[in-house]
N, C-alpha and C positions, 0 to 999 in steps of 0.2 A: 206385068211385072209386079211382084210383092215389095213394097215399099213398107215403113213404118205405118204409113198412114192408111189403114184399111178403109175399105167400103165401109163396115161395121164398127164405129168407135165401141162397141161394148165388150167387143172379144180385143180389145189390146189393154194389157196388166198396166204396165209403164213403161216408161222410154223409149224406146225401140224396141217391141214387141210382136213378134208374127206371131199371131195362134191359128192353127190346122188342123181339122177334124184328119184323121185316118184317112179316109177316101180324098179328102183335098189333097192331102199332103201326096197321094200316091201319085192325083192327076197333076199336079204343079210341081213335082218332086225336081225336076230341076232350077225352078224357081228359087223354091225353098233351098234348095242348100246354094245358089248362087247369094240370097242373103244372110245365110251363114256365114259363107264364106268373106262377107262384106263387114260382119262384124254385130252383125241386125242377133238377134235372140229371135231362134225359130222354135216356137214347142207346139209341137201337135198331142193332141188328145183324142181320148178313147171315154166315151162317153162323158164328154164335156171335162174330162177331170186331165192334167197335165199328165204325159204317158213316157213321153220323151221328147229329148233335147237333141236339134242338132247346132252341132258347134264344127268349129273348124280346126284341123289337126294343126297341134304344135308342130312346129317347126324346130327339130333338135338340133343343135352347133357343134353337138362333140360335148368332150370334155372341160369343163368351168377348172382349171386350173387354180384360181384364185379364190374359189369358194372351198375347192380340197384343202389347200394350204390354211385358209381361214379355220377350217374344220378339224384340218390336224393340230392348228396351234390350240384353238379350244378343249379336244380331249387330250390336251397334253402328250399328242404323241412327233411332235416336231425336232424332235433331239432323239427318236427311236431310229436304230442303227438295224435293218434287215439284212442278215446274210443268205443268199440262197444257194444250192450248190451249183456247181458249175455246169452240172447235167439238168437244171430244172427244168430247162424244153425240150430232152429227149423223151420222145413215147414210152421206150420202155422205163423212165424212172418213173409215167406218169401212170403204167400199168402196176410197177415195183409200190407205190403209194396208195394204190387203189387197191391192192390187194389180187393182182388177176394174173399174177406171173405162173405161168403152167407150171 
């Protein structure tokens, strides 16, 4: 299991550091991204030099409702009044707008 703490103190940067030669990281490739996923800093390298990182995917929640609002009061668009027509979700207004009406 790859832990922080390698066999080789000289290949870890700081903190929590895995570094992976290419061929390690292909044979350990599930190791490696199970300490990604832990939170660990996994970079394997290509000719000793940092090649790539793997990290672990954010996790989206939707839409920050309270960061929009923050954002509209800041560009001063929080008192803007949009009208849209009452057709804006029919396809043909969205062909009539796009310019593709035969």
């Amino acid at each position: 299991m790859l832990a922080c703490i390698l066999a080789d103190p000289s290949r870890r940067r700081w903190g929590c550091t895995v570094e992976l030669s290419i061929r390690e990281a292909k044979a350990r490739f599930t190791e490696a991204a199970a300490a990604a996923a832990r939170g660990e800093r996994v970079v394997v390298t290509k000719h000793g030099r940092p090649f790539i990182e793997l990290v672990p995917v954010q996790k989206t929640s939707g839409m920050d409702f309270e960061k929009a609002a923050m954002v509209r009061r800041e560009l001063g668009l929080d008192g803007l009044d949009i009208r849209l027509p009452p057709d804006f979700d029919d396809p043909a207004f969205s062909r009539q707008v796009l310019g593709l009406l035969d």
